[in-house]
N, CA, C and O atoms as CSV, one atom per row, in Angstrom:
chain,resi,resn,atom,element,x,y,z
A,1,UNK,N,N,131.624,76.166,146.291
A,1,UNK,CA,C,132.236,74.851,146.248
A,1,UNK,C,C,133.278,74.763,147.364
A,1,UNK,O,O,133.949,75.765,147.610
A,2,UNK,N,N,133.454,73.665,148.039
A,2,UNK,CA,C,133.979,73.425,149.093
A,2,UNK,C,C,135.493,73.120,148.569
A,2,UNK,O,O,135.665,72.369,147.609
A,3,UNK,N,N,136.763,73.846,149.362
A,3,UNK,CA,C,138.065,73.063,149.062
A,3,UNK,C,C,138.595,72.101,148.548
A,3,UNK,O,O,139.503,71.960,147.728
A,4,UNK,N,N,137.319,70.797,149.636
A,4,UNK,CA,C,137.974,69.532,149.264
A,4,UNK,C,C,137.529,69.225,147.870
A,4,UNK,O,O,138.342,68.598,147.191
A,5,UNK,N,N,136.539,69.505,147.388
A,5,UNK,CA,C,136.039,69.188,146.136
A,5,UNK,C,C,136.710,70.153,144.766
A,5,UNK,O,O,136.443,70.074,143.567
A,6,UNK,N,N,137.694,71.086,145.518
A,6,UNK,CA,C,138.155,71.630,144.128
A,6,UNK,C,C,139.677,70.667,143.949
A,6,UNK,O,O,140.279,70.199,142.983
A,7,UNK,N,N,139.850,70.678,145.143
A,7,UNK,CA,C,141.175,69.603,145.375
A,7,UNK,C,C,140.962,68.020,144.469
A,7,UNK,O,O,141.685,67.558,143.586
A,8,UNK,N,N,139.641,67.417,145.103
A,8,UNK,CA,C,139.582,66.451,144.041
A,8,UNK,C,C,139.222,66.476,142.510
A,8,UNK,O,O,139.417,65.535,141.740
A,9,UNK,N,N,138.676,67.673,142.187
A,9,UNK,CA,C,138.512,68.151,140.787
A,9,UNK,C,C,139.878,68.014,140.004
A,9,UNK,O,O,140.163,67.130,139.196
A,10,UNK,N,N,140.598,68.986,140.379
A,10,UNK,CA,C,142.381,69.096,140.424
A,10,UNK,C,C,142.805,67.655,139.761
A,10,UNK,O,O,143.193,67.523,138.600
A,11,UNK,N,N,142.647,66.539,140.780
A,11,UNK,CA,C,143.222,65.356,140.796
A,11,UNK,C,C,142.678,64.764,139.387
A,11,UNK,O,O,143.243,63.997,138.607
A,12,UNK,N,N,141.429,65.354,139.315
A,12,UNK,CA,C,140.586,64.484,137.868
A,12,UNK,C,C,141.358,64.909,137.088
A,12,UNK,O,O,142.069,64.109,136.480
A,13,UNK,N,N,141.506,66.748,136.777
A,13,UNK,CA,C,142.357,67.581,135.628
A,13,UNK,C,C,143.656,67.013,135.372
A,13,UNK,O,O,144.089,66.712,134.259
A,14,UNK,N,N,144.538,66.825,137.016
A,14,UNK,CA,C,145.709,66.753,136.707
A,14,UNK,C,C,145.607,65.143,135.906
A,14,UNK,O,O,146.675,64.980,135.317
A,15,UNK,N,N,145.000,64.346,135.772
A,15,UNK,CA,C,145.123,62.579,135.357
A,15,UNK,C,C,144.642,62.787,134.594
A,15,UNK,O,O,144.642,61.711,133.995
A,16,UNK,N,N,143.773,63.905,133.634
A,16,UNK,CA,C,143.095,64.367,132.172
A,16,UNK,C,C,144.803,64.889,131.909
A,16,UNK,O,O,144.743,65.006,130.685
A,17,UNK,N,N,145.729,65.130,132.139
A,17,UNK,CA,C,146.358,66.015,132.047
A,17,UNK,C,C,147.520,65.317,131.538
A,17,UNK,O,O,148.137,65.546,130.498
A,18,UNK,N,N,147.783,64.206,132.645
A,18,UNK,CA,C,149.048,63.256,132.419
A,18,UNK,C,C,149.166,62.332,131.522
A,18,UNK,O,O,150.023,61.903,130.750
A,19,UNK,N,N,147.412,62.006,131.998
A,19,UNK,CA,C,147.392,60.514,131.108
A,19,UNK,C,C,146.195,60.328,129.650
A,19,UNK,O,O,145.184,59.678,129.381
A,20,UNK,N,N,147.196,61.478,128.927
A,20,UNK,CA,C,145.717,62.043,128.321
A,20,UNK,C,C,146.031,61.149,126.994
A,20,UNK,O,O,145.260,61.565,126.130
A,21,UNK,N,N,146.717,60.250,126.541
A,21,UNK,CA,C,146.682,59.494,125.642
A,21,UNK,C,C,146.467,57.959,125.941
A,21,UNK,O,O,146.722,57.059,125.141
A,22,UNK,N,N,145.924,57.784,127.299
A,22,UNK,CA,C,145.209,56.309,127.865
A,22,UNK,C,C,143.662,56.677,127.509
A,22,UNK,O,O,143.147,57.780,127.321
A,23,UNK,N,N,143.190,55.571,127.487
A,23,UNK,CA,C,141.663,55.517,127.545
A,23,UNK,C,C,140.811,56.020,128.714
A,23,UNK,O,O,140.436,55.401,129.711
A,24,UNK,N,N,140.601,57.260,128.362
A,24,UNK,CA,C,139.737,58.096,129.843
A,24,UNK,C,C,137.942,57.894,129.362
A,24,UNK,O,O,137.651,57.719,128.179
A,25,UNK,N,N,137.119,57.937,130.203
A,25,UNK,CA,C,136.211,58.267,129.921
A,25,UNK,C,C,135.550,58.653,131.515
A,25,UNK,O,O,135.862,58.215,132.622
A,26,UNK,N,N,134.633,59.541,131.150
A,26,UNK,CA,C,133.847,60.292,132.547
A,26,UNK,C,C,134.051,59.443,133.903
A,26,UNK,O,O,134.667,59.813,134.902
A,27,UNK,N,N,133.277,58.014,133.666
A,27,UNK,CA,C,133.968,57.282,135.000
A,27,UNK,C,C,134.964,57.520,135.633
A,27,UNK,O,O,135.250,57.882,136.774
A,28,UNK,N,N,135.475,57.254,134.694
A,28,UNK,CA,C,137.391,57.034,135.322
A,28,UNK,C,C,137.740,57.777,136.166
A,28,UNK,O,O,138.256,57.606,137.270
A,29,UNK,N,N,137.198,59.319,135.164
A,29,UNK,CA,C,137.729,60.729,135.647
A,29,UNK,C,C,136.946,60.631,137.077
A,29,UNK,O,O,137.676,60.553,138.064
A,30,UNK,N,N,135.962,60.629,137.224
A,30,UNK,CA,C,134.822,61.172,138.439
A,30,UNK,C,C,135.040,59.992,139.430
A,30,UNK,O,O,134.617,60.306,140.542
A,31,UNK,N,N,135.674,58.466,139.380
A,31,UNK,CA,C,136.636,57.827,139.935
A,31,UNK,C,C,137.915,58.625,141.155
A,31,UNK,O,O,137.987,58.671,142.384
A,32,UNK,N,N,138.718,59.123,140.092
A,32,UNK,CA,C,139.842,60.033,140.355
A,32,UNK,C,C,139.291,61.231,141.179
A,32,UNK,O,O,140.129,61.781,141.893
A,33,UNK,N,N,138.235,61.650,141.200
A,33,UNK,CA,C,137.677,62.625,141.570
A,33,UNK,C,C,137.107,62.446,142.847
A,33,UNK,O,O,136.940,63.376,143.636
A,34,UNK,N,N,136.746,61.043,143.113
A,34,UNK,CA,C,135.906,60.633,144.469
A,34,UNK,C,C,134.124,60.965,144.032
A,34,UNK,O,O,133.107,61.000,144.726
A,35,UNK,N,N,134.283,61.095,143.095
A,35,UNK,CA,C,132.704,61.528,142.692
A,35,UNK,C,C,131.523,60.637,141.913
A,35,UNK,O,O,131.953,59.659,141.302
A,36,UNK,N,N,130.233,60.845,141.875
A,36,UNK,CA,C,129.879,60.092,140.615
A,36,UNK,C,C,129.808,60.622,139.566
A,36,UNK,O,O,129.856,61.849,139.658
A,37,UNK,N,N,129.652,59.999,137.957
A,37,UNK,CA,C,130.118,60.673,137.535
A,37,UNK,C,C,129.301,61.482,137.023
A,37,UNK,O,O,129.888,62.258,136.268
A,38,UNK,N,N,127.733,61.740,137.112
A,38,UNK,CA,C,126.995,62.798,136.826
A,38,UNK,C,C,127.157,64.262,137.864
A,38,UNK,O,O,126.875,65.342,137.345
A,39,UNK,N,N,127.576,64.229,139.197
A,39,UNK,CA,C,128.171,65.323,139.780
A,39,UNK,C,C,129.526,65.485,139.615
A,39,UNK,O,O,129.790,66.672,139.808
A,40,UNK,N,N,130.217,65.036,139.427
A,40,UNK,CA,C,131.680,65.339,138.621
A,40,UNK,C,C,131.584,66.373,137.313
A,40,UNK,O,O,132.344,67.266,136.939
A,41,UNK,N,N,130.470,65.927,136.842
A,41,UNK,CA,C,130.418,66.691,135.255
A,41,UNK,C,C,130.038,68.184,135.867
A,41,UNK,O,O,130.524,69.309,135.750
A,42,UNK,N,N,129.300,67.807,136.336
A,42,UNK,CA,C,128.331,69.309,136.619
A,42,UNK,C,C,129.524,70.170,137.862
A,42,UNK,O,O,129.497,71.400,137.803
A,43,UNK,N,N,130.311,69.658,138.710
A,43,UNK,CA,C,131.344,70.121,139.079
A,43,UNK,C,C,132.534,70.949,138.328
A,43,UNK,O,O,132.813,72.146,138.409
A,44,UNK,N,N,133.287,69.649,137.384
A,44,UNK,CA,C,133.844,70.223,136.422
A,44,UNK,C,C,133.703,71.244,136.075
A,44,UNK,O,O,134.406,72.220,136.337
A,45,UNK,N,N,132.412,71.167,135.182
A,45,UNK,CA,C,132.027,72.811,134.442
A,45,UNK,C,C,131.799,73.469,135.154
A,45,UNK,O,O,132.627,74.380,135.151
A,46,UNK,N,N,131.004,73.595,135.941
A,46,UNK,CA,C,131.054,74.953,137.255
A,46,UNK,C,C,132.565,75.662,137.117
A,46,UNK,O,O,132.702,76.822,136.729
A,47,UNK,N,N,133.694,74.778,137.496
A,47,UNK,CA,C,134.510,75.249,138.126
A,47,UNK,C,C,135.963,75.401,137.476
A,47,UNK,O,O,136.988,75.823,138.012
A,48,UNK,N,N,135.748,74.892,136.043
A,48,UNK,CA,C,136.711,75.254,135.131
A,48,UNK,C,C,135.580,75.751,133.753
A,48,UNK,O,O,136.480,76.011,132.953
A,49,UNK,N,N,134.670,75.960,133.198
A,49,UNK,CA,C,134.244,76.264,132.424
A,49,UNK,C,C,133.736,75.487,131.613
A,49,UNK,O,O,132.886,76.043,130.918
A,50,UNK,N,N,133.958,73.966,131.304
A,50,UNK,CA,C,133.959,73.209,130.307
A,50,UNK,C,C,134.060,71.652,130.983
A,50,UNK,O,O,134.747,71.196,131.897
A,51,UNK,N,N,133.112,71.107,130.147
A,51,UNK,CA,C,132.726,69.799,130.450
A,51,UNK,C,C,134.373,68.547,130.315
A,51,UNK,O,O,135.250,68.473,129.455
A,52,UNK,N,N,134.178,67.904,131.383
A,52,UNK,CA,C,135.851,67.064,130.986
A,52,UNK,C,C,136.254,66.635,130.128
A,52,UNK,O,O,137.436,66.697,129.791
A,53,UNK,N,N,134.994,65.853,129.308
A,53,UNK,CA,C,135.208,65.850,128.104
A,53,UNK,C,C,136.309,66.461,127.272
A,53,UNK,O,O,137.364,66.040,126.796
A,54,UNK,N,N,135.569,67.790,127.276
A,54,UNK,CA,C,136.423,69.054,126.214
A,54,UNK,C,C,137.143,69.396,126.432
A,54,UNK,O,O,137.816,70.152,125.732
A,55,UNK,N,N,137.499,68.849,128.017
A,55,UNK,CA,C,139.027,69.251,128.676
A,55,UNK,C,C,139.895,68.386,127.965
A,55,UNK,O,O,140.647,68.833,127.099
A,56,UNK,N,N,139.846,66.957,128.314
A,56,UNK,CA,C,141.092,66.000,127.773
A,56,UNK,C,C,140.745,65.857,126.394
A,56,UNK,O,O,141.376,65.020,125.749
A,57,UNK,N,N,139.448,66.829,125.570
A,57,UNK,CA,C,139.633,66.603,123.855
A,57,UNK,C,C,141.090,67.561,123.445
A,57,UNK,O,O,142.123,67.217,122.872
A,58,UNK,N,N,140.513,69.332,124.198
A,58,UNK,CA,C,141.460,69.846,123.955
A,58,UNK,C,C,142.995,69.872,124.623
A,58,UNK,O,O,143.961,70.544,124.262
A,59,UNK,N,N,142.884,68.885,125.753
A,59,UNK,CA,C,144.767,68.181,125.881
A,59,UNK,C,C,145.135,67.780,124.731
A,59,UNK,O,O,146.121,68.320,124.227
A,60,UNK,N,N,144.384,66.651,123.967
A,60,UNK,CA,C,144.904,65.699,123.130
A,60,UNK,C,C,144.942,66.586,122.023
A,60,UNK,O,O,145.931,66.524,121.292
A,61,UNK,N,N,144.051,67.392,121.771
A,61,UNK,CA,C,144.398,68.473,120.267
A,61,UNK,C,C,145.636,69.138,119.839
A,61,UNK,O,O,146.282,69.175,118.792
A,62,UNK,N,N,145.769,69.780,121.310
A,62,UNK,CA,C,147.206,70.531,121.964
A,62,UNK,C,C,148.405,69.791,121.280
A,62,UNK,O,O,148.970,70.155,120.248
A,63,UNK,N,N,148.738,68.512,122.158
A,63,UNK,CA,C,149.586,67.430,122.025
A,63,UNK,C,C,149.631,67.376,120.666
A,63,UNK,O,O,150.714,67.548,120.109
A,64,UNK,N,N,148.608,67.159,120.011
A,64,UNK,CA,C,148.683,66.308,118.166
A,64,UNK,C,C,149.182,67.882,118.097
A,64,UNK,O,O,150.395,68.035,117.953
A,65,UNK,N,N,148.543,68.804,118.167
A,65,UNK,CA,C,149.759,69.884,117.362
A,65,UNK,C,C,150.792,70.191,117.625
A,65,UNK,O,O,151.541,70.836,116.891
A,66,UNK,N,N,151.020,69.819,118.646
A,66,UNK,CA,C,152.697,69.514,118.555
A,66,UNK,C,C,153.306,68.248,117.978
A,66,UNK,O,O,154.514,68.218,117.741
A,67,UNK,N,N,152.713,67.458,117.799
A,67,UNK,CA,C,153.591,66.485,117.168
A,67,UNK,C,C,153.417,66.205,115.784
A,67,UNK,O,O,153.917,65.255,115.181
A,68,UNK,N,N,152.224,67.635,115.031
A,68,UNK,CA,C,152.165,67.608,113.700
A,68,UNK,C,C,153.659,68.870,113.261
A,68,UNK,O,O,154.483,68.902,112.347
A,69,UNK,N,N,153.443,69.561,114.207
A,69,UNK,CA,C,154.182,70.428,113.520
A,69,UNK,C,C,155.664,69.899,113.434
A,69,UNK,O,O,156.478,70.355,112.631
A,70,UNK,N,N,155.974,68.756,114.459
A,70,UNK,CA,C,156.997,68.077,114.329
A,70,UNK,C,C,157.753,67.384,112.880
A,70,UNK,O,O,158.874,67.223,112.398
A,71,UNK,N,N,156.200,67.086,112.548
A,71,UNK,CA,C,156.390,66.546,110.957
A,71,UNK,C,C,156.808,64.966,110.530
A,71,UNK,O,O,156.857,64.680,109.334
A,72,UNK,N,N,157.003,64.307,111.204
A,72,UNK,CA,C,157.611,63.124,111.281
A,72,UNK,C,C,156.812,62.163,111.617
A,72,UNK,O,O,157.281,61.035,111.772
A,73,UNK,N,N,155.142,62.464,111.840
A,73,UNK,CA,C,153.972,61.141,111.771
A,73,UNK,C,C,153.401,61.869,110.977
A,73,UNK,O,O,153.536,63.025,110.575
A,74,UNK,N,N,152.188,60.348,110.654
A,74,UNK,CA,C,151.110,60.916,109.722
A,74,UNK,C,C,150.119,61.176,110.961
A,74,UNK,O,O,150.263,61.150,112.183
A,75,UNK,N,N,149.085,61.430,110.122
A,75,UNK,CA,C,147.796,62.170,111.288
A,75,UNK,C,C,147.503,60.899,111.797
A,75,UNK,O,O,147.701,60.880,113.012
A,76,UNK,N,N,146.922,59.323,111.139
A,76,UNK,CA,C,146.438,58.822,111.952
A,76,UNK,C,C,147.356,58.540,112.976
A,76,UNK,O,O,146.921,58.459,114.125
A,77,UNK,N,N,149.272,58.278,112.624
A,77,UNK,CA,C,149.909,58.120,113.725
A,77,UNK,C,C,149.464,59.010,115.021
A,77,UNK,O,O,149.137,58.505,116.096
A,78,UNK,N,N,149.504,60.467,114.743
A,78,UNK,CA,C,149.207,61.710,115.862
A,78,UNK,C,C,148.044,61.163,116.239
A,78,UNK,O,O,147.964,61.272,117.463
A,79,UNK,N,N,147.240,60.706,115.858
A,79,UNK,CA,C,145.397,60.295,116.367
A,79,UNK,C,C,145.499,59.290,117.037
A,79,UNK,O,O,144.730,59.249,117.998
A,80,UNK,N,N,146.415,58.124,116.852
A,80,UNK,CA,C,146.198,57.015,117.814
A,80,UNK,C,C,147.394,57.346,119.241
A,80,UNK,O,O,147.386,56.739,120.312
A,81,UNK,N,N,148.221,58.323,118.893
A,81,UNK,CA,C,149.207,58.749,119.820
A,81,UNK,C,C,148.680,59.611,121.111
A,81,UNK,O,O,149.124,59.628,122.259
A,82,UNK,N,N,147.677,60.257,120.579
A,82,UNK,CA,C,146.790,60.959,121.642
A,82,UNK,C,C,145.826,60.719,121.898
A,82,UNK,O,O,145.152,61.505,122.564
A,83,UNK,N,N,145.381,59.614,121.508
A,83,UNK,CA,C,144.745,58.636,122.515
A,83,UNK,C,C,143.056,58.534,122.067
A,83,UNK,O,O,142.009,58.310,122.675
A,84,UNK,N,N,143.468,58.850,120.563
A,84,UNK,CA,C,142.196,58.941,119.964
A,84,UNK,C,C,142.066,57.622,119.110
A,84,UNK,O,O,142.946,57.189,118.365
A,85,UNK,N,N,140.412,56.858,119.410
A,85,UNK,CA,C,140.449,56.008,118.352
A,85,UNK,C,C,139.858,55.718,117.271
A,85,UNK,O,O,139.691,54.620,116.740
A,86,UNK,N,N,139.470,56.988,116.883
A,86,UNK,CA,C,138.130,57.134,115.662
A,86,UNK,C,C,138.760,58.285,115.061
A,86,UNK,O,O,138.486,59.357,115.601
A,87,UNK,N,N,139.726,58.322,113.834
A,87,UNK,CA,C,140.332,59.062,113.140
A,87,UNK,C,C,139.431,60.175,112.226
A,87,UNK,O,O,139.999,61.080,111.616
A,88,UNK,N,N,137.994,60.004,112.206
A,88,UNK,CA,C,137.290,60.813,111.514
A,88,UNK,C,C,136.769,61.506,112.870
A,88,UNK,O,O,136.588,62.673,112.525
A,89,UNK,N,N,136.476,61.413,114.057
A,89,UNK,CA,C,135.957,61.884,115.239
A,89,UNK,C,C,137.535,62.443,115.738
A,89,UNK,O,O,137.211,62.902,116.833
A,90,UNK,N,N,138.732,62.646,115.653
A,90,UNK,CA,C,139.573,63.453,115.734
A,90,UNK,C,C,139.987,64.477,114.733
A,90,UNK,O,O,140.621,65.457,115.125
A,91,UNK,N,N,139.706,64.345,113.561
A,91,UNK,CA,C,139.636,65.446,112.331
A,91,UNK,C,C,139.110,66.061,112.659
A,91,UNK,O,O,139.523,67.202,112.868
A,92,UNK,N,N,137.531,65.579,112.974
A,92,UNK,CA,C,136.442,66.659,113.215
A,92,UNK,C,C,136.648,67.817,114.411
A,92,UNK,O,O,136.345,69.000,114.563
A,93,UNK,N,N,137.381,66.720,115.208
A,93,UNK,CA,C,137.380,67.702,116.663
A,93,UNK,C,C,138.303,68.694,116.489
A,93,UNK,O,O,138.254,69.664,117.246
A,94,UNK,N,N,139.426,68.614,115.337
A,94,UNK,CA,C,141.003,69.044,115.281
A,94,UNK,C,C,140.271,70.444,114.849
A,94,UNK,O,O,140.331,71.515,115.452
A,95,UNK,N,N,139.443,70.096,113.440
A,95,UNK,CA,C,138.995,71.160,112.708
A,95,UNK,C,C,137.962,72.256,113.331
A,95,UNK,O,O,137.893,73.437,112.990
A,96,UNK,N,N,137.354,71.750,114.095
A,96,UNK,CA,C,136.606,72.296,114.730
A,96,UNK,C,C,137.624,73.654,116.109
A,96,UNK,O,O,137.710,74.856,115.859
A,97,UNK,N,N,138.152,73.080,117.255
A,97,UNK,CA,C,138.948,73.633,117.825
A,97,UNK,C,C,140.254,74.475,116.970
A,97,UNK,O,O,140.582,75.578,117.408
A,98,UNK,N,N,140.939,73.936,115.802
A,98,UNK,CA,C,142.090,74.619,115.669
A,98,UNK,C,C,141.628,75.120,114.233
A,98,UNK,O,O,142.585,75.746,113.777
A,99,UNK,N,N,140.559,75.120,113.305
A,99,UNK,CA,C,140.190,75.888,112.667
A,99,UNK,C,C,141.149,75.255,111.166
A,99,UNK,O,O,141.713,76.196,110.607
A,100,UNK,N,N,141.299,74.447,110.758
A,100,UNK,CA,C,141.417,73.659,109.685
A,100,UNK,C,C,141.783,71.932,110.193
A,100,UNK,O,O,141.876,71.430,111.313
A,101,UNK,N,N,141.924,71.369,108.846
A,101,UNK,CA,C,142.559,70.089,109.001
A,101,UNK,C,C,143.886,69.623,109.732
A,101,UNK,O,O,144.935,70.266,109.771
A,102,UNK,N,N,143.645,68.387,110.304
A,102,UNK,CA,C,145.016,68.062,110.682
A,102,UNK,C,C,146.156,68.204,109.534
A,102,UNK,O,O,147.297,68.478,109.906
A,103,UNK,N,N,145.940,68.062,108.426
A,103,UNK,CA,C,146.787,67.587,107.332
A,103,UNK,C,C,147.048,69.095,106.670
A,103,UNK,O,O,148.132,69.387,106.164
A,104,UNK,N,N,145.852,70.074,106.738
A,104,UNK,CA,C,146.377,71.301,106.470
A,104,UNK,C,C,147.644,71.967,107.316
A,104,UNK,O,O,148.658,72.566,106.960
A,105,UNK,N,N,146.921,71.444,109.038
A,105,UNK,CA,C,147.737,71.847,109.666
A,105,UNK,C,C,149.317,71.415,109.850
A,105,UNK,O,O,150.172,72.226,110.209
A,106,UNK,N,N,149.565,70.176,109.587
A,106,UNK,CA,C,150.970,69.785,109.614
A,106,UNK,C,C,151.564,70.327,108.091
A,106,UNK,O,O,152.728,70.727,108.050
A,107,UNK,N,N,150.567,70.328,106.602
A,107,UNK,CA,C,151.495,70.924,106.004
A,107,UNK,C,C,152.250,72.567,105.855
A,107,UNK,O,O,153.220,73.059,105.278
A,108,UNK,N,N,151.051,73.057,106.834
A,108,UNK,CA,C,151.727,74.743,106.926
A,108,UNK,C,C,152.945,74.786,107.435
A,108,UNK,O,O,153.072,73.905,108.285
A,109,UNK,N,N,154.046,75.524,107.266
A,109,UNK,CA,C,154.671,76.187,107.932
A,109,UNK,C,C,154.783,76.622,109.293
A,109,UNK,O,O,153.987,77.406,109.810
A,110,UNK,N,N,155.612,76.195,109.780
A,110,UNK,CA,C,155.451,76.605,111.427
A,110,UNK,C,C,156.814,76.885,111.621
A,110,UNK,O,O,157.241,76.414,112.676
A,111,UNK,N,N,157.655,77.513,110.931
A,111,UNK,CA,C,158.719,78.436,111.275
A,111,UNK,C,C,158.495,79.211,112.074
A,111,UNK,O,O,159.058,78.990,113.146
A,112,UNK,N,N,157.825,80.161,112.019
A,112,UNK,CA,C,157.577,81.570,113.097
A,112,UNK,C,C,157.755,80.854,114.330
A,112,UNK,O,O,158.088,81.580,115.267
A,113,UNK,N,N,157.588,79.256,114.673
A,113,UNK,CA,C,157.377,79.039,116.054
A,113,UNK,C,C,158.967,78.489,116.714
A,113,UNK,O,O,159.380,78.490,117.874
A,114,UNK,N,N,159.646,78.019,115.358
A,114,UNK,CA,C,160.868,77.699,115.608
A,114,UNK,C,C,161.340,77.950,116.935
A,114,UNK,O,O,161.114,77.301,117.956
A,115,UNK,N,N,162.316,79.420,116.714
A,115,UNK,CA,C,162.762,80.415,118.088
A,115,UNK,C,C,162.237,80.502,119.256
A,115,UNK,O,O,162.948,80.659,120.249
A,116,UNK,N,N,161.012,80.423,119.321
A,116,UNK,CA,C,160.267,80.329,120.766
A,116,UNK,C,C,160.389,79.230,121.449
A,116,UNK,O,O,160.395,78.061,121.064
A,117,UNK,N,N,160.475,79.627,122.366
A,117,UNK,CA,C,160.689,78.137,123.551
A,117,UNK,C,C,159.439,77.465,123.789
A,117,UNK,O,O,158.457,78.206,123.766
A,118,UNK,N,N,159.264,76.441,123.976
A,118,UNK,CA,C,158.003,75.523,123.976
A,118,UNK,C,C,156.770,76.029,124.666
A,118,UNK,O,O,155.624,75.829,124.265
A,119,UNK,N,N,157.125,76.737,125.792
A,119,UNK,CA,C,156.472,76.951,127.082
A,119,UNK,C,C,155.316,77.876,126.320
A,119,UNK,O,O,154.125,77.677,126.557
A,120,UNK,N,N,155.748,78.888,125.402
A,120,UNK,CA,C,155.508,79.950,125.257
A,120,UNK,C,C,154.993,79.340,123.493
A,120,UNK,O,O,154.237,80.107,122.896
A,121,UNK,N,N,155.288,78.403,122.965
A,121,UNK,CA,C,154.967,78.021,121.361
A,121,UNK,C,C,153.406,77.329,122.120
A,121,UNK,O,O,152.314,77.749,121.737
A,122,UNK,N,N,153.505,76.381,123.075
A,122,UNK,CA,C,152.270,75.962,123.704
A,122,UNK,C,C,151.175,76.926,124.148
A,122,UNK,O,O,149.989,76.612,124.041
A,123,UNK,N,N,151.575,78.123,124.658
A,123,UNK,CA,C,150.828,79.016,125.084
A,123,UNK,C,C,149.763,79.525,123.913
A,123,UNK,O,O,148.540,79.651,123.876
A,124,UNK,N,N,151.070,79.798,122.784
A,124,UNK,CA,C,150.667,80.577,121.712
A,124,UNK,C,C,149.394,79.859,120.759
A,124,UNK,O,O,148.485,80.501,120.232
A,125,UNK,N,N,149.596,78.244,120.680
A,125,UNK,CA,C,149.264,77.362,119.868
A,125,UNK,C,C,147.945,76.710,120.393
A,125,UNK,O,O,147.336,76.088,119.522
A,126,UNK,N,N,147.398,76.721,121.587
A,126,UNK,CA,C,146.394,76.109,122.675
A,126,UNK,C,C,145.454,76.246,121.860
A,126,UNK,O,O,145.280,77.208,121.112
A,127,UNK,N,N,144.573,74.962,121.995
A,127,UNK,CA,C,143.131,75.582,121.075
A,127,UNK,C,C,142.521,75.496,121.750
A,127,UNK,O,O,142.630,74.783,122.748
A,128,UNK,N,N,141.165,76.578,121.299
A,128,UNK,CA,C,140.157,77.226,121.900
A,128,UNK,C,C,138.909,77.203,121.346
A,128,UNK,O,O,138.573,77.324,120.168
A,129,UNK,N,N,138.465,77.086,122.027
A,129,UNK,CA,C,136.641,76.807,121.490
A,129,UNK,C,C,136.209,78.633,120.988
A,129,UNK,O,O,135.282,78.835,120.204
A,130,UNK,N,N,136.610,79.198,121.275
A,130,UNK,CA,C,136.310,80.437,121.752
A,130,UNK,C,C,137.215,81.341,120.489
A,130,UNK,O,O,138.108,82.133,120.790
A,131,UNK,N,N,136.840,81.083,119.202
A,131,UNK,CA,C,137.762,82.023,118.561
A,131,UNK,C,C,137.400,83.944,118.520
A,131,UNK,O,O,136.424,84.659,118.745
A,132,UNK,N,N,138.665,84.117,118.147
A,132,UNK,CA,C,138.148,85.320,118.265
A,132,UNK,C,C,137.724,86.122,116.440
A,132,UNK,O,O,138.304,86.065,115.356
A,133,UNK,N,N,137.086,86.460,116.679
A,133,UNK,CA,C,136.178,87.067,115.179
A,133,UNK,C,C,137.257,87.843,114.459
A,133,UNK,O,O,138.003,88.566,115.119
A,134,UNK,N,N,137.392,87.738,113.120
A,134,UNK,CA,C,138.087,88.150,112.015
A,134,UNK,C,C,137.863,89.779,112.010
A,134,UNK,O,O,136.807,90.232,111.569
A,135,UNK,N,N,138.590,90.387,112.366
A,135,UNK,CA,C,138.333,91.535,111.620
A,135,UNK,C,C,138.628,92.213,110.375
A,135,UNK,O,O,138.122,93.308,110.134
């Protein structure tokens, strides 16, 4: 892959990145990208692993868990805040990536994360398609 095209990839990620609670969809992104948007996709994944899609699903997952553990919205508030507009198609996605419910997840406990500085509670908290097996 050529420079300029990881450079405009970048530009798609970084606007999946910023503006991840506006209404994105593949266009937009592959827009931002200088691309169309069936080689944008196939770019994307080449070159970060994962379709854009699943990129700005798991921004917006990220985000809602931080602002569940905050405690102070309900889920659909967190669902329309991150830019989701089908509250049963964000459960699903929540549960799926972070491995229970939104509603499980805001009622657990998230003390342990208190003390840690964000940088590093974000690091810790990122969801992943990719769990790792129970031992």
């Amino acid at each position: 892959m050529r420079p300029e095209e990881l450079a405009h990839l970048r530009r798609a990620r970084d606007l999946m990145d910023r503006e991840y609670a506006k209404p994105l969809d593949v266009p937009a992104m592959a827009r931002a990208a200088l691309m169309s948007p069936s080689h944008f996709t196939r770019q994307f994944k080449l070159a970060y692993g994962e379709t854009p899609y699943n990129h700005l699903m798991t921004r917006r997952i990220e985000r809602a868990k931080a602002l569940l553990r905050r405690g102070d919205l309900t889920v659909t508030e967190v669902c329309v805040a991150v830019g989701c507009t089908s509250l049963g198609s964000f459960s699903t996605r929540f549960t799926e990536l972070v491995g229970e419910t939104p509603s499980a997840y805001r009622a657990r406990s998230h003390r342990e994360l208190a003390p840690v500085p964000a940088c590093y509670a974000k690091t810790a908290t990122r969801p992943s398609r990719f769990r790792e097996a129970a031992v």
